[in-house]
C-alpha positions as a Python dict, from the first residue, in 0.01 Angstrom:
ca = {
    (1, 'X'): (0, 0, 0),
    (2, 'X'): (-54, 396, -8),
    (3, 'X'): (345, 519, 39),
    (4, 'X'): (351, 854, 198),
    (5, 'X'): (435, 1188, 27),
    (6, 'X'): (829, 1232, 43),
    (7, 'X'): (1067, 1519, -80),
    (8, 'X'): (1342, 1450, -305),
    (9, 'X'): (1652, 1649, -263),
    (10, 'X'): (2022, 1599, -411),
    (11, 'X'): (2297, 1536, -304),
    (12, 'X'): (2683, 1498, -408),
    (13, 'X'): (2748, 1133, -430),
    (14, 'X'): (2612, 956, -781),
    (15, 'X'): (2496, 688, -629),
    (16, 'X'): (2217, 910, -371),
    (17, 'X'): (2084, 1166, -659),
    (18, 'X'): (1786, 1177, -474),
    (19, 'X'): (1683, 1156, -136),
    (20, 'X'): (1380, 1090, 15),
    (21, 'X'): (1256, 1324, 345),
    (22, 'X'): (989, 1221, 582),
    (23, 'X'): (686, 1439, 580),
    (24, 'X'): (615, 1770, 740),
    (25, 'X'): (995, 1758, 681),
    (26, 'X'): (1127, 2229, 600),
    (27, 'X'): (1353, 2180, 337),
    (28, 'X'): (1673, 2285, 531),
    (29, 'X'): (1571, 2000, 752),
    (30, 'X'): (1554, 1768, 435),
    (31, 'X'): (1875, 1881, 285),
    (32, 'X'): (1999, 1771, 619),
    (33, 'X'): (1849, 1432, 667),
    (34, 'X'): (2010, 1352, 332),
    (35, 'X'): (2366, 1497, 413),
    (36, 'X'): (2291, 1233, 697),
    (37, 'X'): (2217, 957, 528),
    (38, 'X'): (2508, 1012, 280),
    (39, 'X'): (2744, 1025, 547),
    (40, 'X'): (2626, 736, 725),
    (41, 'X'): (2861, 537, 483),
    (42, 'X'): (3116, 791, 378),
    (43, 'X'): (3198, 870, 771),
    (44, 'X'): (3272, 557, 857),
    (45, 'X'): (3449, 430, 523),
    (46, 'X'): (3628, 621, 198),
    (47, 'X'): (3414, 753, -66),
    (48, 'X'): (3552, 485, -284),
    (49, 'X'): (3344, 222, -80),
    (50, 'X'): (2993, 316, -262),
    (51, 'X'): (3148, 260, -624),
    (52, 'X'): (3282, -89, -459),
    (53, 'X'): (2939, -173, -338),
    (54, 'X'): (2772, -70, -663),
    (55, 'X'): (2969, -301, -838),
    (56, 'X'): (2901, -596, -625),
    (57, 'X'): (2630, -854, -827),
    (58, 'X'): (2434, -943, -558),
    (59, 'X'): (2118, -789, -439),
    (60, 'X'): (2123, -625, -72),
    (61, 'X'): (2025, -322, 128),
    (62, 'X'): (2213, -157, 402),
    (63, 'X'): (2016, 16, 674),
    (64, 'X'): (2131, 266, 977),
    (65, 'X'): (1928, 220, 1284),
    (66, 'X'): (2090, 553, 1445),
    (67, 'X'): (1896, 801, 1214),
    (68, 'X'): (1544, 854, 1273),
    (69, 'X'): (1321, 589, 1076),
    (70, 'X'): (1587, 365, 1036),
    (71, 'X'): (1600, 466, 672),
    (72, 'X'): (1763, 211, 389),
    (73, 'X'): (2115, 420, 279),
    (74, 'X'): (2239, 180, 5),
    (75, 'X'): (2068, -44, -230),
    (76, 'X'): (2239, -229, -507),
    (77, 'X'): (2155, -264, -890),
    (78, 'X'): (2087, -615, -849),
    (79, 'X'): (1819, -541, -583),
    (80, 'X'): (1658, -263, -781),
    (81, 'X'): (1669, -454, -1038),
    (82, 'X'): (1473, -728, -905),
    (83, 'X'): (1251, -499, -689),
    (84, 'X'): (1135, -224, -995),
    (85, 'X'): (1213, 26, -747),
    (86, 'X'): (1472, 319, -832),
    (87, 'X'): (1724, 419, -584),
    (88, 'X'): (1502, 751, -580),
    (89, 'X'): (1259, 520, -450),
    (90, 'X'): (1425, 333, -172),
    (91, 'X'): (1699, 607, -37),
    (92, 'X'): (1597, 745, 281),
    (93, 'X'): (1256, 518, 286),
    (94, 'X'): (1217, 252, 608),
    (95, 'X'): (1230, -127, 392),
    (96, 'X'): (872, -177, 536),
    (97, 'X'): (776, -9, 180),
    (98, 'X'): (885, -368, 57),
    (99, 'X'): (584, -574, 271),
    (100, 'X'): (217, -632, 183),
    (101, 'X'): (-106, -784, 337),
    (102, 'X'): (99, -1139, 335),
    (103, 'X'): (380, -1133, 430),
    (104, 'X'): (401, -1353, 748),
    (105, 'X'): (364, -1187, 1048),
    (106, 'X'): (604, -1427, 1238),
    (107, 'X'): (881, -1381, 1029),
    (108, 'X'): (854, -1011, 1102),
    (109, 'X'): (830, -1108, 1440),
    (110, 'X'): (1188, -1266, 1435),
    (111, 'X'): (1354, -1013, 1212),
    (112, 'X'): (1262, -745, 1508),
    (113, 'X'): (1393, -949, 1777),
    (114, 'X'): (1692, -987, 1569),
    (115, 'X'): (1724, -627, 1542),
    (116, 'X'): (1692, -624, 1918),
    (117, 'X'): (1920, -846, 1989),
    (118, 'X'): (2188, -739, 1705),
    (119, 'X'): (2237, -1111, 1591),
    (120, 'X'): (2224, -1197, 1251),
    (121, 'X'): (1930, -1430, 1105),
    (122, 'X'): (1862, -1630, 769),
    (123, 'X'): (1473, -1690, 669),
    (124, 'X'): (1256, -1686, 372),
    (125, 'X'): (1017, -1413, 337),
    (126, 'X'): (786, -1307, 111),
    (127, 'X'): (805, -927, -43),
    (128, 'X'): (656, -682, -318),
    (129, 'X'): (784, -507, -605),
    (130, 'X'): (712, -217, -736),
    (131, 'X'): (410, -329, -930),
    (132, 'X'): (269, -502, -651),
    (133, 'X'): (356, -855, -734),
    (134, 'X'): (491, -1076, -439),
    (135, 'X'): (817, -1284, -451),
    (136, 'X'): (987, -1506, -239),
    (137, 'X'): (1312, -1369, -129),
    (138, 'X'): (1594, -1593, 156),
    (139, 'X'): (1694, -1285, 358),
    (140, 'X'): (2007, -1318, 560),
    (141, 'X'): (2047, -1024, 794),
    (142, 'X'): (2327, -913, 1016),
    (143, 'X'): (2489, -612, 1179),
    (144, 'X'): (2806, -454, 1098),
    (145, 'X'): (2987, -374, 1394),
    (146, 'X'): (3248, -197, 1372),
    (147, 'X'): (3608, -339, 1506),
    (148, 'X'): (3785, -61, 1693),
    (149, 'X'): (3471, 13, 1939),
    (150, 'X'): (3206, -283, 1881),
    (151, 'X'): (2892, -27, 1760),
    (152, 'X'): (2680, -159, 1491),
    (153, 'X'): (2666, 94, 1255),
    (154, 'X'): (2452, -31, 991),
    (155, 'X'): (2236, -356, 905),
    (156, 'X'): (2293, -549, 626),
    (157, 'X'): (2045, -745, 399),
    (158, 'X'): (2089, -988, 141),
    (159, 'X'): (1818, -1092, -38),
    (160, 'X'): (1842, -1377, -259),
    (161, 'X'): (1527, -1505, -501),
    (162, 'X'): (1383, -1874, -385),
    (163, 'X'): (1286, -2045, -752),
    (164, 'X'): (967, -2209, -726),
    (165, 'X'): (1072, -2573, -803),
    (166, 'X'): (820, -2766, -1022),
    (167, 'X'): (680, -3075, -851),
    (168, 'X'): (814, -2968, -485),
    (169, 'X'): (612, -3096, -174),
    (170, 'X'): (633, -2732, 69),
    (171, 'X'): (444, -2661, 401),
    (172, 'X'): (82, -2620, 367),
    (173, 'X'): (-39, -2294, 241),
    (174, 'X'): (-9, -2023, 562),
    (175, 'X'): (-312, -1822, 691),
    (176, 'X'): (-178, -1469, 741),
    (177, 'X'): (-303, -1146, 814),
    (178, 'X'): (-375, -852, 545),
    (179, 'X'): (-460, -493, 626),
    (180, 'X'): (-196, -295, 706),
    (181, 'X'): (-209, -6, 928),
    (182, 'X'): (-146, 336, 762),
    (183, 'X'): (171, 502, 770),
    (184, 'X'): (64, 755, 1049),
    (185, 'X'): (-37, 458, 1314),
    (186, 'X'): (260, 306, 1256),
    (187, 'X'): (474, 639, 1319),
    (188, 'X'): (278, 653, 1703),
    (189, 'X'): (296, 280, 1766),
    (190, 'X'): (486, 112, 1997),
    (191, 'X'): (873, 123, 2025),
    (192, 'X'): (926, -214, 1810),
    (193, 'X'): (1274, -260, 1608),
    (194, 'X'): (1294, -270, 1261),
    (195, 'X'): (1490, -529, 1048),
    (196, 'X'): (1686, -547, 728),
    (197, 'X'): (1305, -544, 626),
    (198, 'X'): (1259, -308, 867),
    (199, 'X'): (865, -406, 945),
    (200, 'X'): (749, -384, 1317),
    (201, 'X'): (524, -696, 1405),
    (202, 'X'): (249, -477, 1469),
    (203, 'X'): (197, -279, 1146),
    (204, 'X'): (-63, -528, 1053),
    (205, 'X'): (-371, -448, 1215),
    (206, 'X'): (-546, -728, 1403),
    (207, 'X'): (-879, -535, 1424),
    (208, 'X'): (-887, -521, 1108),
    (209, 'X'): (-721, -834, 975),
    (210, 'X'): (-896, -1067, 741),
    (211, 'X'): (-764, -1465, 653),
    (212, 'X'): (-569, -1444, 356),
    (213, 'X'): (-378, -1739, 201),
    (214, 'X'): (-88, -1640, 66),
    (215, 'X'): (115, -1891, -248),
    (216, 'X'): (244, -2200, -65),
    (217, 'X'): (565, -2052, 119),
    (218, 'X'): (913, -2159, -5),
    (219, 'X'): (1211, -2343, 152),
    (220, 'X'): (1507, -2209, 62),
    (221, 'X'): (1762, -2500, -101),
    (222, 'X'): (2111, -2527, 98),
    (223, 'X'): (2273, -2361, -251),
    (224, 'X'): (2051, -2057, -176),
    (225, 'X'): (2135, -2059, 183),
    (226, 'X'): (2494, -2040, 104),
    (227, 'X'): (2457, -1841, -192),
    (228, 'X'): (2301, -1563, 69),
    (229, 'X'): (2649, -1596, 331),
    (230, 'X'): (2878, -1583, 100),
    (231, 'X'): (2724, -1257, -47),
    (232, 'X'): (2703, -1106, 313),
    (233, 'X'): (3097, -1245, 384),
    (234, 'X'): (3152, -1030, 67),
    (235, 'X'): (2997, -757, 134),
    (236, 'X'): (3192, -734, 466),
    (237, 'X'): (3473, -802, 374),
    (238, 'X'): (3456, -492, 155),
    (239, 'X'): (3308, -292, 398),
    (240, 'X'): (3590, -350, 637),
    (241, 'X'): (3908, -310, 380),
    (242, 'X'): (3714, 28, 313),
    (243, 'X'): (3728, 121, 707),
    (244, 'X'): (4039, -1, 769),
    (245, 'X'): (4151, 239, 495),
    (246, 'X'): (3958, 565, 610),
    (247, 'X'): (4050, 498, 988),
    (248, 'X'): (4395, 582, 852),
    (249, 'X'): (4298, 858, 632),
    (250, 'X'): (4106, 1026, 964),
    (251, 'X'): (4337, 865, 1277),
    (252, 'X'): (4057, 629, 1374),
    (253, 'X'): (3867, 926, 1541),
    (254, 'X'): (3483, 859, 1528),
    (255, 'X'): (3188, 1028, 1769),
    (256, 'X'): (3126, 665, 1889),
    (257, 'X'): (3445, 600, 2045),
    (258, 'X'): (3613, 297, 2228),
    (259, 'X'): (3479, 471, 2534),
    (260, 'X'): (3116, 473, 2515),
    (261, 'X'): (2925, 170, 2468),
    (262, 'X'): (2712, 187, 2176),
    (263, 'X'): (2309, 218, 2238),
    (264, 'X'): (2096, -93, 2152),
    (265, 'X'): (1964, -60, 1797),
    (266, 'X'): (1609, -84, 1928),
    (267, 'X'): (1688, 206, 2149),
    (268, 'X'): (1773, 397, 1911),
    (269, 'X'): (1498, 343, 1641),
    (270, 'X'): (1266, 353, 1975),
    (271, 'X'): (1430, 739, 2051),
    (272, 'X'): (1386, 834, 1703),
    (273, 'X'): (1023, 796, 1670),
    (274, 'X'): (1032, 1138, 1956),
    (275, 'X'): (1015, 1450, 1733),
    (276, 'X'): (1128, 1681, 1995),
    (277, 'X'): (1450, 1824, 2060),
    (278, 'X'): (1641, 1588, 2329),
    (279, 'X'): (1963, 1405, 2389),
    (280, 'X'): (2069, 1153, 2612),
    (281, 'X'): (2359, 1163, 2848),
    (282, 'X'): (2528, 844, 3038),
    (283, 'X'): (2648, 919, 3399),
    (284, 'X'): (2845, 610, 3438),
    (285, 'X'): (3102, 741, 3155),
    (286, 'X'): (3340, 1007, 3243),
    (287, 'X'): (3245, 1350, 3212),
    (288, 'X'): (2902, 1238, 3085),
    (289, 'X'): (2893, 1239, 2736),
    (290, 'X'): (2616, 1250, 2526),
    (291, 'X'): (2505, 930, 2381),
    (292, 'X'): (2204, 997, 2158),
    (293, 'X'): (2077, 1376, 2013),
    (294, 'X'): (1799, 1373, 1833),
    (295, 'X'): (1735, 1546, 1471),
    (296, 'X'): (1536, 1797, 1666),
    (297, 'X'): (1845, 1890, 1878),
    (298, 'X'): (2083, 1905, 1565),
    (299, 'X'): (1815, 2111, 1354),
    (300, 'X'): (1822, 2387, 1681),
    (301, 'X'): (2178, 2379, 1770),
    (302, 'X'): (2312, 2335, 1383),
    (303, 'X'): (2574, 2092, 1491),
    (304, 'X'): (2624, 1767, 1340),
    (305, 'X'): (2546, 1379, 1523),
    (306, 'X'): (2964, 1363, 1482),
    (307, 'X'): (3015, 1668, 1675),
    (308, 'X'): (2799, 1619, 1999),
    (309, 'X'): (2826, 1255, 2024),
    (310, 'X'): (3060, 1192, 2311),
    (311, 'X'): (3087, 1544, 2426),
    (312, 'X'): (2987, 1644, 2751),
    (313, 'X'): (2662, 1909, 2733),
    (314, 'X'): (2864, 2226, 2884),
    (315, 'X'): (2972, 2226, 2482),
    (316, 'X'): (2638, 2452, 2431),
    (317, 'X'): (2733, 2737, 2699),
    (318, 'X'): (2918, 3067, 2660),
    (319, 'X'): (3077, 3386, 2820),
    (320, 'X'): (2724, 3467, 2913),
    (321, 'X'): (2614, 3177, 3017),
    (322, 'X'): (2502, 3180, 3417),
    (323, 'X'): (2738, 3003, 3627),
    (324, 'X'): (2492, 2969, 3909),
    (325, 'X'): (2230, 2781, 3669),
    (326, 'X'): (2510, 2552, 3571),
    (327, 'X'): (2585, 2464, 3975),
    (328, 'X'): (2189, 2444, 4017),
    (329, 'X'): (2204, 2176, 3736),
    (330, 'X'): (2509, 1980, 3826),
    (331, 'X'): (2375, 1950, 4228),
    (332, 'X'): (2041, 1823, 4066),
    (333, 'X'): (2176, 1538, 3869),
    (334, 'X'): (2469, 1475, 4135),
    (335, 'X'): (2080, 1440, 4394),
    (336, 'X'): (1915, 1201, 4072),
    (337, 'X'): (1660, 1466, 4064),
    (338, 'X'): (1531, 1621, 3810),
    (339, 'X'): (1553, 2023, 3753),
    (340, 'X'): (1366, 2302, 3481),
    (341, 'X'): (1644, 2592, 3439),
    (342, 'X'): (1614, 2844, 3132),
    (343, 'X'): (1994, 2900, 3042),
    (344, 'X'): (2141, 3058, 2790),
    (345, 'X'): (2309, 2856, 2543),
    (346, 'X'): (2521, 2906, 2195),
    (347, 'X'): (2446, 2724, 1839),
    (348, 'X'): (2806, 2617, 1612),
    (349, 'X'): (2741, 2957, 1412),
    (350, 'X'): (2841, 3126, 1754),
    (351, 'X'): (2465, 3276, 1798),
    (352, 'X'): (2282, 3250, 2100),
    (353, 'X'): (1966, 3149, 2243),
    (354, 'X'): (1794, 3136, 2537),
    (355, 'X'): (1717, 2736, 2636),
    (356, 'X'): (1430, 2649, 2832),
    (357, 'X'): (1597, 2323, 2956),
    (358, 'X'): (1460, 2047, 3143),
    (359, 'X'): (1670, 1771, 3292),
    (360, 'X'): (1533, 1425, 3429),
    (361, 'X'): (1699, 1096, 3539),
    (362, 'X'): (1610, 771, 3335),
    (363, 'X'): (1610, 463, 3529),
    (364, 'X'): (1609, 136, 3411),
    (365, 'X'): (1380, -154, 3473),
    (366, 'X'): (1568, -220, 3806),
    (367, 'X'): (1476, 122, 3926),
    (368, 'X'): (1837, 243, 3879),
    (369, 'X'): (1931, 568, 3653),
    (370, 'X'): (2086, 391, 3345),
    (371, 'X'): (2092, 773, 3152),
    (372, 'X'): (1992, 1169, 3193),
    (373, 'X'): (1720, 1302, 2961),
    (374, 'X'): (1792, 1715, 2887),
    (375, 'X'): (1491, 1863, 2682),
    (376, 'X'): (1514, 2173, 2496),
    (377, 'X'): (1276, 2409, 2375),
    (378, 'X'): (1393, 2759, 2209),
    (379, 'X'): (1287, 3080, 2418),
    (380, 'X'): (1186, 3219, 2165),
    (381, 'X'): (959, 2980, 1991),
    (382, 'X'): (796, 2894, 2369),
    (383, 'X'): (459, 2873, 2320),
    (384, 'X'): (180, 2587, 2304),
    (385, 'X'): (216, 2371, 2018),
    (386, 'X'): (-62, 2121, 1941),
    (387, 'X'): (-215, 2255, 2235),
    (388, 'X'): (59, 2129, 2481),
    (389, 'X'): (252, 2352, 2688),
    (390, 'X'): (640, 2362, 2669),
    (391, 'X'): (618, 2210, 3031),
    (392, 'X'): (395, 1958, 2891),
    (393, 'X'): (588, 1884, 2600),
    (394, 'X'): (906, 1820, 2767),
    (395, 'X'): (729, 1579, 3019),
    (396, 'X'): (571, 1401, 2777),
    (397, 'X'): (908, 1353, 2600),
    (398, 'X'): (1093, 1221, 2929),
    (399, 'X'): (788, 1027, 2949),
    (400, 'X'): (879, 883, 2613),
    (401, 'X'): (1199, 793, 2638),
    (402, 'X'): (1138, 624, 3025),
    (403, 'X'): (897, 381, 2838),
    (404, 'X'): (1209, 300, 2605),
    (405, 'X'): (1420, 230, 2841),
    (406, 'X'): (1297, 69, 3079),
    (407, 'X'): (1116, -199, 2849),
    (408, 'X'): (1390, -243, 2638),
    (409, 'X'): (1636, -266, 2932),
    (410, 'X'): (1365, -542, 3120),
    (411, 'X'): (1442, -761, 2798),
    (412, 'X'): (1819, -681, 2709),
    (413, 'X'): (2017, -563, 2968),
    (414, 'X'): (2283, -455, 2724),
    (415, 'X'): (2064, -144, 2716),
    (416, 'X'): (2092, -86, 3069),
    (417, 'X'): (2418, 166, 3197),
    (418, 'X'): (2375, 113, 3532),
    (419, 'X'): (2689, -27, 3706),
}
């Protein structure tokens, strides 16, 4: 399996020395992807929670479906260990670097409509080190929601090793499917979730697929089974005495507050595969907060995902800002249509810029607006890019995040905002 090229990058915490960035990837943007992942633990609990985890014996991953790739932002010794990958390796990395040609398509299939669903699951799967040998693994996955507001703020995976047992009568050998797709197909595939292995069903490629019998698959004993939940009750128990402790420290306060019903997982891995800069607003919440901003969106405006979350757009606009455009814009939304403005807007250093906006209303599979798309392209940068117009680049990303929407919402309504 050919990984692709990443950038390493440091940061403050020992445990995250180095940080892997996706490709194509300015290194101001990469410094801030791993600031990102970094916080994704130490916003939500103390800084004394990653020396707690490191200290833990068991092997498991943690994962955070709300940053673009949903990237792997804690791995333990023990799972290095047994892996032969380095945390240099694995930080910032989707966990589909773990599969190979055989690793059971239908398993993957269930871990992504586990993801989906945000329900935990327990099966044995087969994965690769580092040198390209396979092992059996029991991997018990499960979201950690946090208490106070219900989002899921990471994904959890233990892994524990299945021993081959000597004289044992398993299944019949399994015919699975080798050839995976390359990285780039699988970035422009479909909107599929990832697991705590973090493989969409369709990264093997059926064109190309050839038999390929895998070592007899394993059954996991009930000692394993139970060795992998009470290493996941463990872990989150932990996880929890270490949020309990930093909600005092910062008053509870949190971008996803009590008020605004966290986005489906999927969703959010779906809206992170869109490069361009966009954020997503819910109209059945008061004042209309924003519920998603991509990286895109955060790179342009320099603000943070903690600082727009929950915040109602008008945060962007100024003493020069047009009052006029603003009415134009609110009469649009209040008619469900959808509106092209060019407004001018200020960043968090207090500069400004001239946003070529365009606003849309996202329905959901019931044909009723669950959430408003606004796309932004900087004035000043307007111009065809990969031979799109800025028109046609902010249609195609509406476009984009309709298809999420409304197929996620058709299957999980949980998605859906519409009251």
């Amino acid at each position: 399996m050919v990984a692709p090229e990443l950038h390493p990058i440091s940061t403050v915490h020992p445990p995250f020395r180095r940080i892997n960035c996706p490709t194509n990837t300015t290194s101001t943007a990469c410094m801030d992807y791993g600031l990102r992942l970094t916080e994704s633990l130490t916003v939500d609990y103390s800084d004394a929670v990653l020396e707690a985890l490191d200290d833990l014996p068991d092997s498991f991953l943690l994962t955070d479906s709300s940053i673009s790739g949903h990237p792997v932002v804690f791995a333990s010794r023990a799972f290095l260990s047994m892996s032969g990958y380095s945390r240099a390796d694995v930080l910032g990395r989707n966990a589909r670097m773990f599969q190979g040609p055989a690793t059971d398509r239908r398993s993957v299939m269930e871990i992504r409509e586990a993801v989906r669903s945000e329900r935990k699951l327990q099966l044995p799967l087969l994965n690769y080190r580092k040198d390209g040998t396979p092992y059996w693994i029991l991997l018990h996955l499960c979201p950690v929601v946090r208490e106070s507001d219900g989002c899921v703020v990471h994904f959890l995976a233990v892994q524990v090793p299945i021993r081959k047992r000597r004289g044992s009568s398993g299944p019949a050998p399994v015919l699975l499917l080798g050839s995976c797709r390359d990285e780039v197909a699988r970035q422009h595939g479909g909107c599929g979730g990832h697991g705590s292995v973090l493989v969409e069903f369709d990264s093997f490629d059926d064109a190309d697929s050839r038999g390929l019998e895998a070592e007899e698959s394993r059954v996991a004993t009930d000692v394993e089974k139970q060795k992998a939940t009470n290493a996941a009750k463990t872990i989150l128990s932990i996880l929890t005495y270490y949020r309990k402790h930093t909600d005092r420290l910062i008053g509870g306060k949190r971008s996803c507050s009590a008020s605004i019903m966290p986005l489906n997982s999927s969703l959010n891995i779906c809206l992170g595969r869109i490069k361009q800069s966009f954020v997503l607003t819910d109209p059945h919440l008061p004042d209309m907060p924003i519920v998603y901003a991509s990286d895109a969106f955060l790179n342009m405006t320099g603000y943070s995902r903690n600082d727009v979350l929950g915040r109602n757009c008008r945060f962007l606009t100024g003493p020069g800002t047009d009052g006029e455009v603003l009415h134009q814009i609110k009469d649009s939304i209040r008619r469900e249509q959808p509106c092209t403005a060019c407004i001018l807007n200020y960043r968090k250093d207090g500069s400004s810029f001239w946003n070529c906006l365009h606003i849309s209303p996202v329905r959901n599979a019931t044909g009723k607006v669950a959430y408003y798309v606004g796309v932004q392209i900087d004035e000043s940068g307007k111009g065809e890019h990969h031979g799109l117009s800025p028109e046609m680049r902010q249609l195609s990303v509406v476009g984009s995040v309709k298809v999420a929407v409304r197929s996620l919402s058709a299957v999980a309504p949980s998605t859906s905002r519409s009251q």
